[in-house]
C-alpha positions as CSV (number, residue, x, y, z in Angstrom):
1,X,0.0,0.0,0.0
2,X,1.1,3.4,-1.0
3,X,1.0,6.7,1.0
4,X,1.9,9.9,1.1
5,X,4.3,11.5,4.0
6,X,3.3,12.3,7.3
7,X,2.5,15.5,7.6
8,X,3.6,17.1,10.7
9,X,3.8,13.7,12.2
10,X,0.3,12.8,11.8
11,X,-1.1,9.9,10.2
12,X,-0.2,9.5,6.5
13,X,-2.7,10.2,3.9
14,X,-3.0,7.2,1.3
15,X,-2.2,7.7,-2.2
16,X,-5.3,7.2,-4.3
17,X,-7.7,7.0,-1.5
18,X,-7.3,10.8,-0.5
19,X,-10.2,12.2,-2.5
20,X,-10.5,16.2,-1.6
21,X,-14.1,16.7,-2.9
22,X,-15.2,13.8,-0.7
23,X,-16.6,14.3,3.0
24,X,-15.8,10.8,5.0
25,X,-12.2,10.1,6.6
26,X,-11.0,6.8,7.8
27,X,-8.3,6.0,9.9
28,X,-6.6,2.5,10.1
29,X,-3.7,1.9,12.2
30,X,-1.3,5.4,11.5
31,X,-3.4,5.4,7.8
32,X,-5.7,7.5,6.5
33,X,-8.2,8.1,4.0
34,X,-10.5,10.4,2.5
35,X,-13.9,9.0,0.7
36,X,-17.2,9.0,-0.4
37,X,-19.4,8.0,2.1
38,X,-22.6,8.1,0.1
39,X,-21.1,5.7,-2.2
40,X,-19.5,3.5,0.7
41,X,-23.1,3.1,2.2
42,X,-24.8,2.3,-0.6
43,X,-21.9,-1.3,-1.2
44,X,-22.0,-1.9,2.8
45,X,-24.7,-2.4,5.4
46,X,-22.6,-1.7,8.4
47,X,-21.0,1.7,7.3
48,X,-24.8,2.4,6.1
49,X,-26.1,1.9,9.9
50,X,-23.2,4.0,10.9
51,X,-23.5,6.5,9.3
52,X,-26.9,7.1,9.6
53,X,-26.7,7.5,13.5
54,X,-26.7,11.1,15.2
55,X,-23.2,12.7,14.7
56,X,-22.1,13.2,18.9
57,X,-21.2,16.9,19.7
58,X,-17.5,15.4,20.6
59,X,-16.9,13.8,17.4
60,X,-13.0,14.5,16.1
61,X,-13.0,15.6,12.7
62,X,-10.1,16.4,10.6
63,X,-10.4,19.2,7.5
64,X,-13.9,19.6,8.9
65,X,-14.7,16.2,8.0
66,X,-16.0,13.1,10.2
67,X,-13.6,10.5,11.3
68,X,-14.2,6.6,11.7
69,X,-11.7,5.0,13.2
70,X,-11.0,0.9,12.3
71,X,-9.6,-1.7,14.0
72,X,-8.6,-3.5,10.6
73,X,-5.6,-3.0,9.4
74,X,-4.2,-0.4,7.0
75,X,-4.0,-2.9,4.5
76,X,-6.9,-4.6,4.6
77,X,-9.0,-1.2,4.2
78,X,-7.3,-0.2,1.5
79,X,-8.1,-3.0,-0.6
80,X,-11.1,-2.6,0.3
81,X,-11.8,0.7,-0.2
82,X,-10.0,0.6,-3.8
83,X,-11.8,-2.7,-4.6
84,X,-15.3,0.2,-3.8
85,X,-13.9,3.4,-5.3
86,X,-11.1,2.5,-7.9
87,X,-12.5,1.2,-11.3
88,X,-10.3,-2.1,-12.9
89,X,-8.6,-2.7,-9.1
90,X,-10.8,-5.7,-7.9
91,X,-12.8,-6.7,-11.1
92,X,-15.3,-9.5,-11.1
93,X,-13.9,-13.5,-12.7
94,X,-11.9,-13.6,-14.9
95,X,-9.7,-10.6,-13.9
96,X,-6.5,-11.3,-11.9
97,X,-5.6,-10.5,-8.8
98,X,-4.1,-11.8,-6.2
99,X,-4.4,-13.4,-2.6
100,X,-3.9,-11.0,-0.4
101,X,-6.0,-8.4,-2.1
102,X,-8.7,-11.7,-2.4
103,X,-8.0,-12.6,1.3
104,X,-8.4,-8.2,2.5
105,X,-11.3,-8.1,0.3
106,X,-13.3,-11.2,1.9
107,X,-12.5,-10.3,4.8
108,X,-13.4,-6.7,5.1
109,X,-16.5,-7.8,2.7
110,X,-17.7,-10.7,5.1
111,X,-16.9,-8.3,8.3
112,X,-19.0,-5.1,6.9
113,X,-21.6,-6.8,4.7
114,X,-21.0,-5.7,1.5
115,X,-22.4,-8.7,0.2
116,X,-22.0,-7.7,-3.6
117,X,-18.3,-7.6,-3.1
118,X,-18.5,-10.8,-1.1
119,X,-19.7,-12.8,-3.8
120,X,-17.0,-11.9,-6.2
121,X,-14.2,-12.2,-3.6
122,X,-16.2,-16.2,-3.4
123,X,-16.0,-16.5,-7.1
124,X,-12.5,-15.8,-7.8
125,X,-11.6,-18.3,-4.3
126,X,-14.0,-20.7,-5.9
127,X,-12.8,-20.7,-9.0
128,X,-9.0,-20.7,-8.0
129,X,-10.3,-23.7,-5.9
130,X,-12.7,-26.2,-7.8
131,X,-14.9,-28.4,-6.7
132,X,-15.1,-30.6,-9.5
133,X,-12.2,-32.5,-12.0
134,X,-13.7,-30.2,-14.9
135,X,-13.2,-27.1,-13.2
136,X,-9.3,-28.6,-11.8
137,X,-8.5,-29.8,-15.6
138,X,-9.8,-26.5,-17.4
139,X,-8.5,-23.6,-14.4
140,X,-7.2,-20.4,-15.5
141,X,-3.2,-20.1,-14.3
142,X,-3.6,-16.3,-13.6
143,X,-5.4,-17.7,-10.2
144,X,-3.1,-20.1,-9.1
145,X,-1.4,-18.5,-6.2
146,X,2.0,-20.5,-5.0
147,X,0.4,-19.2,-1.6
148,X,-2.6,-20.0,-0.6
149,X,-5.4,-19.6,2.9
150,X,-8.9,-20.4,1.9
151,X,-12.2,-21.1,3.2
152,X,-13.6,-24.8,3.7
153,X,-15.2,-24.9,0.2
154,X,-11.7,-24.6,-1.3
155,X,-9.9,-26.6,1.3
156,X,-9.8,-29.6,-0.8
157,X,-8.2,-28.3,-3.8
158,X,-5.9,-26.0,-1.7
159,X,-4.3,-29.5,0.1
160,X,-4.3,-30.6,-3.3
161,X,-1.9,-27.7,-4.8
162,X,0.4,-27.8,-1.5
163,X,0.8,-31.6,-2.5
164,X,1.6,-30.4,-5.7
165,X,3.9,-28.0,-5.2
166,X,5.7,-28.5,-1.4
167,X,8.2,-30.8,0.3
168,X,7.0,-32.7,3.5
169,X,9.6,-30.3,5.2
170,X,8.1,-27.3,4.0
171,X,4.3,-28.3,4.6
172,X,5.5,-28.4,8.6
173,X,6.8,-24.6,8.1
174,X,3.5,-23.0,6.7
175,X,2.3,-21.0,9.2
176,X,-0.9,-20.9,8.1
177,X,-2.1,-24.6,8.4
178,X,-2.8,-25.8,11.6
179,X,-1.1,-29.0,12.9
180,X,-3.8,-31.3,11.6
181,X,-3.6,-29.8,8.2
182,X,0.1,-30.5,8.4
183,X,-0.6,-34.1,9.1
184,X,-3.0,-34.7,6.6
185,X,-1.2,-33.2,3.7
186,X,1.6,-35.1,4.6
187,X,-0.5,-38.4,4.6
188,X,-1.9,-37.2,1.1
189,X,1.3,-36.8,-0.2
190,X,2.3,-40.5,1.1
191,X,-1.3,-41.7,-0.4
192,X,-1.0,-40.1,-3.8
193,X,2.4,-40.9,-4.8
194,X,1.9,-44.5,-3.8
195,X,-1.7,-45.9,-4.5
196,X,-3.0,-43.0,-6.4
197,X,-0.3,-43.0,-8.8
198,X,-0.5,-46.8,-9.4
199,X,-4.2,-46.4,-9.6
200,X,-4.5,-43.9,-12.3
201,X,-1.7,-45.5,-14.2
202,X,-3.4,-49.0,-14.4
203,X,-5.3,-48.3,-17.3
204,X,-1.6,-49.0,-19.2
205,X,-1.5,-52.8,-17.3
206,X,-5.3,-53.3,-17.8
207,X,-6.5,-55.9,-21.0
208,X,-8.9,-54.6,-23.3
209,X,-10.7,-57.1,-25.5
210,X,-12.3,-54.9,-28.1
211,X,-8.2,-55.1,-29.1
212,X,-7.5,-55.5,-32.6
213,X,-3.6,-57.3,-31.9
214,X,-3.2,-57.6,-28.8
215,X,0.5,-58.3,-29.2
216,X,1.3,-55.2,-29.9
217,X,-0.6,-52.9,-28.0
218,X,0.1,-54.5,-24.5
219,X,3.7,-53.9,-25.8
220,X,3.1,-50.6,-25.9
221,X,1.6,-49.9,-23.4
222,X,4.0,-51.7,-21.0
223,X,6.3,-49.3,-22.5
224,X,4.7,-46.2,-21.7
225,X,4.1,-47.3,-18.4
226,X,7.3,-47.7,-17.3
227,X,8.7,-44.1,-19.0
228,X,5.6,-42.5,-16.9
229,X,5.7,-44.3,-13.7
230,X,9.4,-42.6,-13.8
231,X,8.0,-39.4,-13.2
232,X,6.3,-40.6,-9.6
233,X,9.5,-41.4,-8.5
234,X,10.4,-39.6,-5.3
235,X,14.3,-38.3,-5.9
236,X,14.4,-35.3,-2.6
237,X,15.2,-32.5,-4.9
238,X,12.5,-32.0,-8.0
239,X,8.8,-32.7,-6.5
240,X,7.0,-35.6,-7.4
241,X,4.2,-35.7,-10.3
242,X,0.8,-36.0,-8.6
243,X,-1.5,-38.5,-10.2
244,X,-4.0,-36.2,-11.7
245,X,-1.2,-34.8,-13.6
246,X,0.6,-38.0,-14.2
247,X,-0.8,-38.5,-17.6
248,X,-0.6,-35.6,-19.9
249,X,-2.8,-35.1,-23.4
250,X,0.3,-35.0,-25.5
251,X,1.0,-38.8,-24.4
252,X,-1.8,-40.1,-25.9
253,X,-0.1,-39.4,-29.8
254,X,2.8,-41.2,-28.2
255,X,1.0,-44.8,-27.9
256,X,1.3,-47.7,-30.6
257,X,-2.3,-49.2,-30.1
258,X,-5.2,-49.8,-32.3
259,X,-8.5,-47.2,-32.1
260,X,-10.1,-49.5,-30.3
261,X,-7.9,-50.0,-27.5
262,X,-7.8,-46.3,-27.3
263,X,-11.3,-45.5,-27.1
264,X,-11.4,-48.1,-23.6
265,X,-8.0,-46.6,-22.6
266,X,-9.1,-43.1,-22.6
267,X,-12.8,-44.7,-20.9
268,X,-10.9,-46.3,-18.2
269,X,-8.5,-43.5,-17.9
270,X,-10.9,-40.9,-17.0
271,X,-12.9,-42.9,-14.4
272,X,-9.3,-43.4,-12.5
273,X,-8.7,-40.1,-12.0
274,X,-12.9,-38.9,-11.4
275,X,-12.6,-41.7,-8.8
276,X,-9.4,-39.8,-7.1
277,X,-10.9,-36.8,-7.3
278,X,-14.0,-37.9,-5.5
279,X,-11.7,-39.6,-2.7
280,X,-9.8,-36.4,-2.4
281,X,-12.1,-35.7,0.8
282,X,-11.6,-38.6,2.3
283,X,-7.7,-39.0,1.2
284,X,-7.4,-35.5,3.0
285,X,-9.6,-36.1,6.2
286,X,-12.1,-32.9,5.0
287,X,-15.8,-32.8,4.4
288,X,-17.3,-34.5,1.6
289,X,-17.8,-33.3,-2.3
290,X,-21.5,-33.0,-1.6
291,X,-21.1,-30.9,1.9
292,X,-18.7,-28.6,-0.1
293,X,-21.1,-27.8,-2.9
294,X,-23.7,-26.6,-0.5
295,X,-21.6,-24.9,1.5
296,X,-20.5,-23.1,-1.8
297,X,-24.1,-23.0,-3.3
298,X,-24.9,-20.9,0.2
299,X,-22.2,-18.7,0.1
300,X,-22.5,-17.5,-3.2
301,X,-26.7,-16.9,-2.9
């Protein structure tokens, strides 16, 4: 957050939120800022019920104006207030952004019910965590933060990416997973690079009877097992493949089989890794799929 110097060793005014036609000022921590409060009431119902009370006779103002003084934090209202007053700064899916203007806006949104504002903070978490193998497969990039806190209808994918992207050593560092969080990444990790892997793979061992020679296309298949099983293998310095993203698209053109084998392989293939996804929940100790979506369904009414 940017701001302008202290003047005379008073709070400092923030840059872009100091509007000198408008008639509200609020302070956060040693912050402050100047704004519209007839176009702050109409996005939240608290500052609209605070406003409208009786202005007391002791009230401190500053440049004749009325001052409201927040326990947030500096940051945290200034995302806020730009996501409110500054057009492009917190645009509704598929913009980008980023967490902790996500995470300030949420919060600050949840906390002084500006529900519209809540709903697309819930859409961008939603969509950076999915609830279905669709949604995982087909999930813009510019939303996947290396760093991640979410609410419990993205907790699922969230334990997912730190799987994907984390060392067991680093999982017991983060700060903001609790100790049982720790442990049950950890134990998804230990689950997915073991059973998961060999179950999404088994579609290359399995024997398909609509073959044409089968000769030839077990052969091959053998083959590309082996050369993809490599990339499960745990070595301590490059992170392990996880098994949704085991098999890639561009492997398919590499298999010698006939069409029919294909069309069952690609069958058998994507109920393997729907079936993962579905025991994600459980693999992770987390509510189920079905809790998730109504949880999700009710948040974004």
């Amino acid at each position: 957050m940017t701001t302008s110097p202290k003047p005379d060793d008073g709070p400092m005014r923030a840059e872009g939120l100091w509007l000198e036609d408008c008639g509200l000022i609020i302070r956060a921590e040693d912050t402050i800022f100047r704004v519209s409060g007839a176009i702050l009431t109409v996005q939240s119902t608290v500052f609209r019920d605070m406003l409208s009370l009786p202005t007391p006779e002791n009230q401190e103002t500053l440049d004749g104006c009325p001052q409201v003084f927040l326990l947030d934090t500096a940051e945290d209202v200034s995302h806020f207030l730009r996501a409110v007053f500054c057009y492009g700064f917190f645009d509704p899916f598929h913009s980008s952004t980023n967490f902790p203007i996500l995470s300030s806006v949420l919060r600050m949104a949840h906390k002084y019910e500006a529900d519209e504002l809540r709903k697309r903070a819930l859409i961008h978490l939603s969509k950076a965590h999915p609830t279905t193998l669709i949604e995982w497969d087909f999930m813009d990039d510019t939303v996947a933060w290396a760093e991640e806190k979410a609410l419990d209808i993205a907790a699922i994918a969230r334990f997912y990416r730190i799987c994907q992207s984390a060392f067991e050593d680093r999982i017991i560092t983060r700060h903001e997973l609790s100790d049982a969080d720790k442990i049950n990444c950890i134990k998804g990790i230990r689950y997915l690079e073991t059973t998961g892997a060999a179950n999404i793979l088994q579609f290359l061992l399995d024997c398909y009877y609509n073959c044409w020679t089968s000769g030839d296309c077990s052969a091959s298949r053998q083959e590309m097992h082996r050369n993809v099983a490599r990339l499960d293998k745990y070595d301590g310095e490059n992170m392990t493949v996880m098994p949704l993203e085991l098999w890639r698209r561009t492997h398919w053109s590499d298999l010698d089989v006939c069409e029919d084998c294909l069309v069952d392989m690609k069958e058998t293939h994507k109920d393997a890794r729907q079936k993962l996804w579905s025991n994600l929940p459980k693999i992770f100790a987390l509510r189920d799929w079905k809790q998730l979506e109504a949880m999700k369904a009710e948040a974004l009414k």
